[in-house]
C-alpha positions in Angstrom: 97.4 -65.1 165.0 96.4 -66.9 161.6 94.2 -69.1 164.5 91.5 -66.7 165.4 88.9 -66.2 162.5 88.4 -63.0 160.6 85.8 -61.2 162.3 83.4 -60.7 159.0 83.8 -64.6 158.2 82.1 -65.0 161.7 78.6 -66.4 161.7 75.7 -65.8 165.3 73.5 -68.4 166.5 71.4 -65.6 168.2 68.4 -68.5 168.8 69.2 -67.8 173.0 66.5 -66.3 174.9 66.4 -62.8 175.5 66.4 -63.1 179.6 70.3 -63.6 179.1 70.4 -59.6 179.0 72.2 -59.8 182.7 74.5 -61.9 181.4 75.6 -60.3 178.2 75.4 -56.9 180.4 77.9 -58.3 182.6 80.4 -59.9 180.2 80.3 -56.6 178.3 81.2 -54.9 181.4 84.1 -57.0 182.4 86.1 -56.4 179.2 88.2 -53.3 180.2 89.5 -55.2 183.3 90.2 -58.4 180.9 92.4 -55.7 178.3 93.8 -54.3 181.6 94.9 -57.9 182.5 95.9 -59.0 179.0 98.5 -55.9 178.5 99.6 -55.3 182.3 103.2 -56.5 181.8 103.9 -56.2 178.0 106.6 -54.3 176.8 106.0 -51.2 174.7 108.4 -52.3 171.9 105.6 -55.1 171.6 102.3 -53.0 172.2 103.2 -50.4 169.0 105.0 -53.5 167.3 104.2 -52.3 163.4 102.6 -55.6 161.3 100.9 -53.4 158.7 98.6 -53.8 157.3 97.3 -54.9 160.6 97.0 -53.3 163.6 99.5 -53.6 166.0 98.0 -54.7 170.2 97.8 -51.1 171.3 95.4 -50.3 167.9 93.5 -53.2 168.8 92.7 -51.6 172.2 92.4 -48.6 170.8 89.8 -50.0 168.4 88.0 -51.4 171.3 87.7 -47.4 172.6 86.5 -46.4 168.8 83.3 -48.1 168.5 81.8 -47.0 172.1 79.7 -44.5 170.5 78.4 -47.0 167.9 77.5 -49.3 170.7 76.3 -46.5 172.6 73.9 -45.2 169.7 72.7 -48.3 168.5 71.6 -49.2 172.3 69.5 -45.6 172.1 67.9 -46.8 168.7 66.4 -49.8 170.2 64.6 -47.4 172.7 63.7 -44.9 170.4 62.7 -48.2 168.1 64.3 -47.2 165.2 63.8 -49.5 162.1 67.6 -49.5 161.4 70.8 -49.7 163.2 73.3 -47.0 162.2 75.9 -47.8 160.1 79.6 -48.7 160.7 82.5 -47.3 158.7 83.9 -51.1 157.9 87.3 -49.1 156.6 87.7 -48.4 160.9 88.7 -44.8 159.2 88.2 -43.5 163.5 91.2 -46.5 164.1 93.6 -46.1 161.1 94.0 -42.4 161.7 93.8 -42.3 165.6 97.7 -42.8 166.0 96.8 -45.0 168.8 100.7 -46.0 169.0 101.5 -42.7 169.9 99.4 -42.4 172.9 100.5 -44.1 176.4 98.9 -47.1 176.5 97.0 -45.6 180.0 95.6 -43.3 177.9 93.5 -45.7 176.0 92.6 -48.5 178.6 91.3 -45.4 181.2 89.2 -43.7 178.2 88.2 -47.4 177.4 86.8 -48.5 180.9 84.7 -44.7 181.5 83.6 -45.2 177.9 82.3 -48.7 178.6 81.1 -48.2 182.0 78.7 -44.9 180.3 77.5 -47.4 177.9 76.9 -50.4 180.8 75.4 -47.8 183.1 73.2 -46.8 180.3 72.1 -50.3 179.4 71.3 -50.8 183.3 68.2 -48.0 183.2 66.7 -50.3 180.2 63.4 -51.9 181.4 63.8 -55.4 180.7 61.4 -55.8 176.9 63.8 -53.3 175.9 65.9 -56.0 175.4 63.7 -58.1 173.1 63.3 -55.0 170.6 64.4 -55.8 167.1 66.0 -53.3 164.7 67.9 -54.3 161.3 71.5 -54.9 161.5 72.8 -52.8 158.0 75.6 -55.2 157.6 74.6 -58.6 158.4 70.7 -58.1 157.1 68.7 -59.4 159.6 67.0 -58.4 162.6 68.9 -58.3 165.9 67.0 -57.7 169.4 69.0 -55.9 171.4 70.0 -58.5 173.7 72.0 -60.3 170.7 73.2 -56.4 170.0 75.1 -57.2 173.2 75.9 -60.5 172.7 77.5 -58.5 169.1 79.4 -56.6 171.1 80.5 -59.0 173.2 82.3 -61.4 170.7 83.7 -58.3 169.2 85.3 -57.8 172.1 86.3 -61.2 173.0 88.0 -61.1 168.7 90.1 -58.5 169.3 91.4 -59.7 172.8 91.8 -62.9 171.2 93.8 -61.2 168.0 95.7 -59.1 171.3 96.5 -62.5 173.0 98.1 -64.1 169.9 100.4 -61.6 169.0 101.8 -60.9 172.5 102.3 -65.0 171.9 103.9 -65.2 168.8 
């Protein structure tokens, strides 16, 4: 696990151009079936495996379930071009008191995929310069269109599958 990089030690070359929206849209989209495939066969002793002060695979997923509305409302700000992006809570308060270990793991991938598919099918009604819009990222201080917003989310997503991979491996 000590292989994948912490997520805020993680730098964005964001310099791509802002017609890979389709793309981004589509990797986005594709993550609940990827977190499907990743966790089909693993046994629950290892999905709710306690490695505090980490989060054990099933949190992870259920992470992945607890920023939809972020995404969601930071995609709306960019319409309603807002200055700002809203805020996260970088304590993940939503994650460390979810008990996502004591839900069945079905649970969280089916809220997961209709959560994501809102959020695609909501991106899909954007017209196109929507995607060049800027607002101000509050953590990273610097402007982000909404196109690298997506491209955000994406390596987000593709961190904690990554962090899900490795421990299953260990």
């Amino acid at each position: 696990m000590s292989q994948v990089a912490r997520w805020f030690d993680r730098k964005f070359d964001l310099s791509f151009s802002e017609e890979l929206y389709p793309n981004l849209c589509v990797r986005v989209r594709g993550t609940p079936a990827r977190l499907e495939e990743l966790l089909r066969d693993v046994p629950g002793d290892i999905l709710t495996r306690n490695v505090r002060p980490k989060w054990s695979v099933q949190e992870h997923a259920g992470h992945l379930l607890d920023l939809e509305d972020l995404w969601k409302r930071r995609a709306e700000q960019y319409v309603k071009g807002e200055p700002e992006l809203a805020v996260t809570d970088l304590e993940n308060t939503k994650t460390n008191d979810a008990n996502h270990n004591a839900q069945p793991l079905w649970r969280i991938l089916g809220a997961f995929r209709r959560a994501r598919t809102e959020f695609v099918t909501q991106l899909s009604g954007y017209q196109p310069e929507f995607f060049g819009r800027t607002a101000l990222h509050p953590r990273l201080k610097t402007p982000l269109r909404l196109v690298d917003h997506l491209y955000f989310v994406a390596e987000h997503d593709d961190h904690h599958l990554a962090r899900i991979w490795a421990m299953i491996n260990e």
